[in-house]
C-alpha positions in Angstrom: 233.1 77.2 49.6 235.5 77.4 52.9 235.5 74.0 53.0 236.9 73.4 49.7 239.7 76.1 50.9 240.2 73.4 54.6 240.7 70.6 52.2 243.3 72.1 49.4 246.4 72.2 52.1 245.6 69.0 53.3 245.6 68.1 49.2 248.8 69.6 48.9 250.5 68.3 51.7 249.5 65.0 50.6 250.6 64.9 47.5 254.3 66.8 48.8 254.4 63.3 50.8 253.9 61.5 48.5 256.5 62.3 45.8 259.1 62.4 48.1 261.6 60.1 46.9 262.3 56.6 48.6 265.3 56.7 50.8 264.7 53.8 52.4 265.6 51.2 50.0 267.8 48.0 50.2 270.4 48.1 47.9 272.3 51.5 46.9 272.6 52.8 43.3 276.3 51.7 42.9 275.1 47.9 43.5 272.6 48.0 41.0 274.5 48.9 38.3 277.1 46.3 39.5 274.6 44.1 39.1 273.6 45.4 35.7 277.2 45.6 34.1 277.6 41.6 35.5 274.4 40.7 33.4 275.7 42.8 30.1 279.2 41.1 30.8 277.1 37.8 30.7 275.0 38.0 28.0 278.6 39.0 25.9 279.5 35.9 26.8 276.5 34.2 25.3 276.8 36.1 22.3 280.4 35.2 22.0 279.5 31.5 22.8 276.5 31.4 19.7 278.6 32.8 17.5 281.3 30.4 17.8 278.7 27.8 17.4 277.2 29.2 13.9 280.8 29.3 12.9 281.5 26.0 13.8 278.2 24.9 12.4 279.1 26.8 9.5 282.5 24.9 8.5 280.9 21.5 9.5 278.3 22.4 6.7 281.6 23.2 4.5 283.2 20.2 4.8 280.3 18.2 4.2 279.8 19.6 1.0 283.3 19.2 0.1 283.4 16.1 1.2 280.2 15.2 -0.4 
């Protein structure tokens, strides 16, 4: 039994080190979500870009029928 009490702080202090947060990392928060808000901005674009193209598709397909 006392060796089951010698391993729970060695448990414990293992697992404190491990959920410490990572401070080490490369990029800070502020240039992810600069990176983030340039991929939204982009994919508006895209969506902007397709639906010009289904509207233009759309009046082709018009004026064909018209025509036709």
């Amino acid at each position: 039994m006392k060796t089951r009490r010698g391993r729970i702080p060695i448990i414990v202090a293992i697992l404190a080190c491990g959920a410490c947060a990572d401070e080490s990392g490369d990029e800070p928060e502020g240039h992810m979500l600069e990176a983030q808000q340039q991929a939204l901005e982009r994919a508006r674009g895209v969506e902007r870009d397709v639906a010009e193209a289904a509207r233009r598709q759309a009046e082709q397909i018009d004026e064909s029928e018209n025509d036709g």
